[in-house]
C-alpha beads as a LAMMPS data file, in Angstrom:
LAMMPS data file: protein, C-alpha beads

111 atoms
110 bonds

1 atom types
1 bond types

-500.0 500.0 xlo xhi
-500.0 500.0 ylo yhi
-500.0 500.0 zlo zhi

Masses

1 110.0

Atoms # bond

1 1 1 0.000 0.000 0.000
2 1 1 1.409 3.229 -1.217
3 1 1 1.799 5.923 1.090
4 1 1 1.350 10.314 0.053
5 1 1 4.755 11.312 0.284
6 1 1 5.713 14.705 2.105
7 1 1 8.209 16.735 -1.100
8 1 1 10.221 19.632 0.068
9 1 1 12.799 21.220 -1.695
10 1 1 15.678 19.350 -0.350
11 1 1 13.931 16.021 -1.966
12 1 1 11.908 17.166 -5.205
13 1 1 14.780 16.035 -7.756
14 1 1 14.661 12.636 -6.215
15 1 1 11.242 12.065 -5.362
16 1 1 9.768 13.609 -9.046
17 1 1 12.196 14.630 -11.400
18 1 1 13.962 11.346 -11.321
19 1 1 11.126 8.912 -10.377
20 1 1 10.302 6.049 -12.997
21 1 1 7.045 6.297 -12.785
22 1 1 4.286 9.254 -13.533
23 1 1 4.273 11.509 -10.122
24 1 1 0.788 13.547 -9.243
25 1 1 1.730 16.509 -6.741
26 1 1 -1.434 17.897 -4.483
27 1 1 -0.079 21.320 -3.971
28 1 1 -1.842 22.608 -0.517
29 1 1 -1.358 24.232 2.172
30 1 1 -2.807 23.586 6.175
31 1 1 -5.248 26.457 6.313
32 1 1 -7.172 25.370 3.000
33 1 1 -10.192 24.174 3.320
34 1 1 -10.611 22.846 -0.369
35 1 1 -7.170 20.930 0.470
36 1 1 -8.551 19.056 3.417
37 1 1 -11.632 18.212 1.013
38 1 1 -9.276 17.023 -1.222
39 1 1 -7.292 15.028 0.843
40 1 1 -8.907 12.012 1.605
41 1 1 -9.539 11.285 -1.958
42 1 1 -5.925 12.082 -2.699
43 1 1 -4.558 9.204 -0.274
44 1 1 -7.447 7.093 -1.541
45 1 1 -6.421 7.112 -5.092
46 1 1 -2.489 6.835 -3.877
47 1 1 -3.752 3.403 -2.919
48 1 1 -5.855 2.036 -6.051
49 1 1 -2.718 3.473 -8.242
50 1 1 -0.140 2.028 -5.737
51 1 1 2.820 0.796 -8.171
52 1 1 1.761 2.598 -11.336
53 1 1 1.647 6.059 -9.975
54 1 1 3.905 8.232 -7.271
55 1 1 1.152 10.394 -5.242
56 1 1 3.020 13.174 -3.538
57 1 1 2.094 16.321 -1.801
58 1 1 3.497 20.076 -1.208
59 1 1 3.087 22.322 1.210
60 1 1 3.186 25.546 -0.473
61 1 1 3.629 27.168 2.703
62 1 1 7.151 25.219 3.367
63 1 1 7.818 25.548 -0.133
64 1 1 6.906 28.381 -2.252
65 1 1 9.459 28.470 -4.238
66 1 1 8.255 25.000 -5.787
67 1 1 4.294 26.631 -5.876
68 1 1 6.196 29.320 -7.725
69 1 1 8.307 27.434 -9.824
70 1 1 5.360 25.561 -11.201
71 1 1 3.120 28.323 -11.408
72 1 1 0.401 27.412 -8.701
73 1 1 -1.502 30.629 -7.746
74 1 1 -5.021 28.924 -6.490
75 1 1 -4.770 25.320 -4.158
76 1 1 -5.233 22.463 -4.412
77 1 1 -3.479 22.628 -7.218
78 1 1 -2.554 18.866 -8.615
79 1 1 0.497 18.389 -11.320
80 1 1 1.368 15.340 -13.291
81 1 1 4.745 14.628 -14.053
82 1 1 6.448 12.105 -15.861
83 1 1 10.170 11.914 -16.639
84 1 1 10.848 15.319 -15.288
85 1 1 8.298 16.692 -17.563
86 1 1 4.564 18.566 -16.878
87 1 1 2.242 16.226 -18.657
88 1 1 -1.197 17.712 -17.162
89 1 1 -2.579 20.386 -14.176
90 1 1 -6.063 20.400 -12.620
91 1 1 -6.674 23.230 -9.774
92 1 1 -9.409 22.858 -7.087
93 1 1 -11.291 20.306 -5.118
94 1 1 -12.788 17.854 -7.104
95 1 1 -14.804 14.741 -6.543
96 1 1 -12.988 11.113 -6.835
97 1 1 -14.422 9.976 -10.262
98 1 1 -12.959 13.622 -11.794
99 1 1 -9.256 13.446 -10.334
100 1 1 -9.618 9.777 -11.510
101 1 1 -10.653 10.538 -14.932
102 1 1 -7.615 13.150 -14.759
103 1 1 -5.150 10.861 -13.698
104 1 1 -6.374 8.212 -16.312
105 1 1 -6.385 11.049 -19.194
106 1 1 -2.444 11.878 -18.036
107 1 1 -1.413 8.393 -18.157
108 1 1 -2.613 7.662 -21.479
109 1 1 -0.979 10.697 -22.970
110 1 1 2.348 8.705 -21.744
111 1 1 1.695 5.455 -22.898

Bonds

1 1 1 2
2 1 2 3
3 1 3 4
4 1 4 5
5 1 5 6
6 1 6 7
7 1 7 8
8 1 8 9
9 1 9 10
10 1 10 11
11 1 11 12
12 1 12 13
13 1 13 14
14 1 14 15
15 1 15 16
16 1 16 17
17 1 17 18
18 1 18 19
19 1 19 20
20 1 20 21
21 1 21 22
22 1 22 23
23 1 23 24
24 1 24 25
25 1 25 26
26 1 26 27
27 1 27 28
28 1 28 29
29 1 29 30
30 1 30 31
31 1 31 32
32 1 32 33
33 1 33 34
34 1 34 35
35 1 35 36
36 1 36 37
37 1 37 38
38 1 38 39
39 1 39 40
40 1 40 41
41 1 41 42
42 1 42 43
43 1 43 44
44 1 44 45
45 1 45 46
46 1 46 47
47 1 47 48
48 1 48 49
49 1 49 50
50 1 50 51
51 1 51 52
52 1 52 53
53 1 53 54
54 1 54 55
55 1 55 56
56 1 56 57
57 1 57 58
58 1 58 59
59 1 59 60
60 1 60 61
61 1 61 62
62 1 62 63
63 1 63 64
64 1 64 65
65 1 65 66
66 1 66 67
67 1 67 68
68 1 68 69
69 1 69 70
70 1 70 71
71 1 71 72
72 1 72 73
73 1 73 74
74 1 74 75
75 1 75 76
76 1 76 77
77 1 77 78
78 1 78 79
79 1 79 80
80 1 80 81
81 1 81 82
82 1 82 83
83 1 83 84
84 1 84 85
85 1 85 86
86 1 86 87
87 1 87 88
88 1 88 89
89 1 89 90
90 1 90 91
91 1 91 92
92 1 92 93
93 1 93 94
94 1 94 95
95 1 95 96
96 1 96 97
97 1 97 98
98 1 98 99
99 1 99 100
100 1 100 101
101 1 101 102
102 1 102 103
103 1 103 104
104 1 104 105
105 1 105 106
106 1 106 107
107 1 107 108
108 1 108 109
109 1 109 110
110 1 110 111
């Protein structure tokens, strides 16, 4: 069972850049409501996509310069990466079925 892994600065390169498979980052921060929303469904899907997919999160609070970096004005704010490369955004709480349907649409663009 895959676990959301915490990203900083100091591990990004590792943890993303250089990961073999596709990474999904859930920008967010503690004080956002839409993030705690989010949340749940985030760690669920980590779990029916453990082994094809990294799930990883940000706290743009301990990390703006990554939020920056990558553009992320409004949170959540979820980025799929594959190979060190920006394959597909989404911003905002969503249900289950539409980050699914995201995740599904970025993995088939790689394929």
């Amino acid at each position: 069972m895959q676990e959301v892994k915490h990203v900083t600065m100091q591990n990004f390169e590792q943890e993303v850049m250089q990961s073999e498979l596709p990474v999904i980052i859930d920008f967010w921060a503690e004080w956002c409501i839409p993030c705690k929303i989010a949340m749940p469904i985030f760690e669920e899907l980590a779990k029916e996509y453990s082994g094809k997919v990294k799930f990883v999160k940000i706290n743009v609070d301990e990390s703006p310069d990554l939020a920056l970096k990558f553009s992320v004005q409004s949170i959540p704010t979820f980025i799929v990466f594959y190979k060190g490369k920006v394959i597909n955004r989404l911003t905002g709480a969503v249900a289950k079925e539409y980050l699914k349907d995201f995740i599904e649409k970025a993995l088939s663009s790689i394929e």
